[in-house]
C-alpha positions in Angstrom: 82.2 90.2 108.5 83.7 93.2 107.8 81.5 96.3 106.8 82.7 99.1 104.5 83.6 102.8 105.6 80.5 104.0 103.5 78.2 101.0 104.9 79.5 102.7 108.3 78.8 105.8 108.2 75.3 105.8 106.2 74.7 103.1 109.3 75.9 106.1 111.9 74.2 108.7 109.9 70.5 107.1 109.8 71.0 105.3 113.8 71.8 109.3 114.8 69.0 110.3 112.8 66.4 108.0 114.2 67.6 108.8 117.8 67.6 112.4 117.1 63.6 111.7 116.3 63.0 109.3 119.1 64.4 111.7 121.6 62.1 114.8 120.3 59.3 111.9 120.7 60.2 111.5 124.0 60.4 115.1 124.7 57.3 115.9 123.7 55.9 113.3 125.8 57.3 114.7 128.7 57.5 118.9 127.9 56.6 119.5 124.8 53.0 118.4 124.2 51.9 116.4 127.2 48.3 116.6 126.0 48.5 114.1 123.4 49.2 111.6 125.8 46.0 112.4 127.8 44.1 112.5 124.2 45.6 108.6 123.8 44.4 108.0 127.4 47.9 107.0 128.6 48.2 110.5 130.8 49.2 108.3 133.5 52.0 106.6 131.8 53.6 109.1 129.6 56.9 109.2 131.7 57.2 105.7 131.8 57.1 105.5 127.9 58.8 108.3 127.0 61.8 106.7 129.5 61.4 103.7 127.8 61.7 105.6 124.1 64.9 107.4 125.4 66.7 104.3 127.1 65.5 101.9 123.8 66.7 104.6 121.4 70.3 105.4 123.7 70.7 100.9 123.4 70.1 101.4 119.6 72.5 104.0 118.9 75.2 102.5 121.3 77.4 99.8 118.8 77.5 97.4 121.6 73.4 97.1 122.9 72.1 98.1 119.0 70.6 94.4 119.1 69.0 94.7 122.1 68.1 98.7 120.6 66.8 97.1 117.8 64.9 94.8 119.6 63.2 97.3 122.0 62.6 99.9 119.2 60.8 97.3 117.3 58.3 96.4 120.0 57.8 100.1 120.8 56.8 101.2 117.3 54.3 97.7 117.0 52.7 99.3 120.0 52.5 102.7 118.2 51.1 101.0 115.7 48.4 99.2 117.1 47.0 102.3 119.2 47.4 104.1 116.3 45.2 101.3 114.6 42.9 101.5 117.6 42.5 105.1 117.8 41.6 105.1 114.0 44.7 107.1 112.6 46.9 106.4 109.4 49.7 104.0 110.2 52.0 104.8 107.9 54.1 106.9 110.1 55.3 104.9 112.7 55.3 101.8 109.8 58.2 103.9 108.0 60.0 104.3 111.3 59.7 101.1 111.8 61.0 99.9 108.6 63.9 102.9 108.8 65.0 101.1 112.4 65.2 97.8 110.4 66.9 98.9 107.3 69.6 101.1 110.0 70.4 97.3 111.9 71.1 95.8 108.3 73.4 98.3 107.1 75.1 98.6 110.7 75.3 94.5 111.1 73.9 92.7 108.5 74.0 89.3 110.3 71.4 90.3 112.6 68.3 89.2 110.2 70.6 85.4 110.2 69.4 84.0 113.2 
């Protein structure tokens, strides 16, 4: 199935955009604000997830691994959301993201919500 020029680059534009915001995430994680990851009590596993966030959001972005990207991403942000559940905090943040990653994999392959 062939996907318009427009289709393809509101699809580039929003999977740039969300890795753009994933990769600040991860950032902050590791340089920016590692404190907030101590607050969460998950000091000791802050690298690990913010590697995680970086090669998830790298396999999303890439046309070939976005399924697996997509995939990955998805998982990540129901975790979000849970310890965001947990720690008593508004959900709607990561929800959005989460919805933003699945309306990006429609537009950029429509066939992936098929199987």
């Amino acid at each position: 199935m062939e996907i318009s020029k427009t289709r393809q680059i509101i699809g580039w534009v929003l999977a740039g955009l969300l890795t753009a915001l994933y990769l600040y995430s991860a950032a902050g994680k590791l340089f920016l604000n590692p404190e907030q990851m101590e607050q969460m009590k998950l000091a000791d596993w802050r690298v690990i997830i913010a590697v995680g966030e970086i090669v998830s959001a790298l396999l999303f972005l890439v046309p070939r691994t976005k399924f697996f990207g997509t995939l990955l991403l998805s998982a990540y942000m129901g975790g979000a959301i849970i310890l965001h559940m947990t720690g008593a905090q508004s959900i709607m943040m990561p929800s959005i993201v989460l919805i933003l990653v699945w309306v990006t994999a429609y537009i950029r392959r429509p066939q992936i919500f098929k199987y």
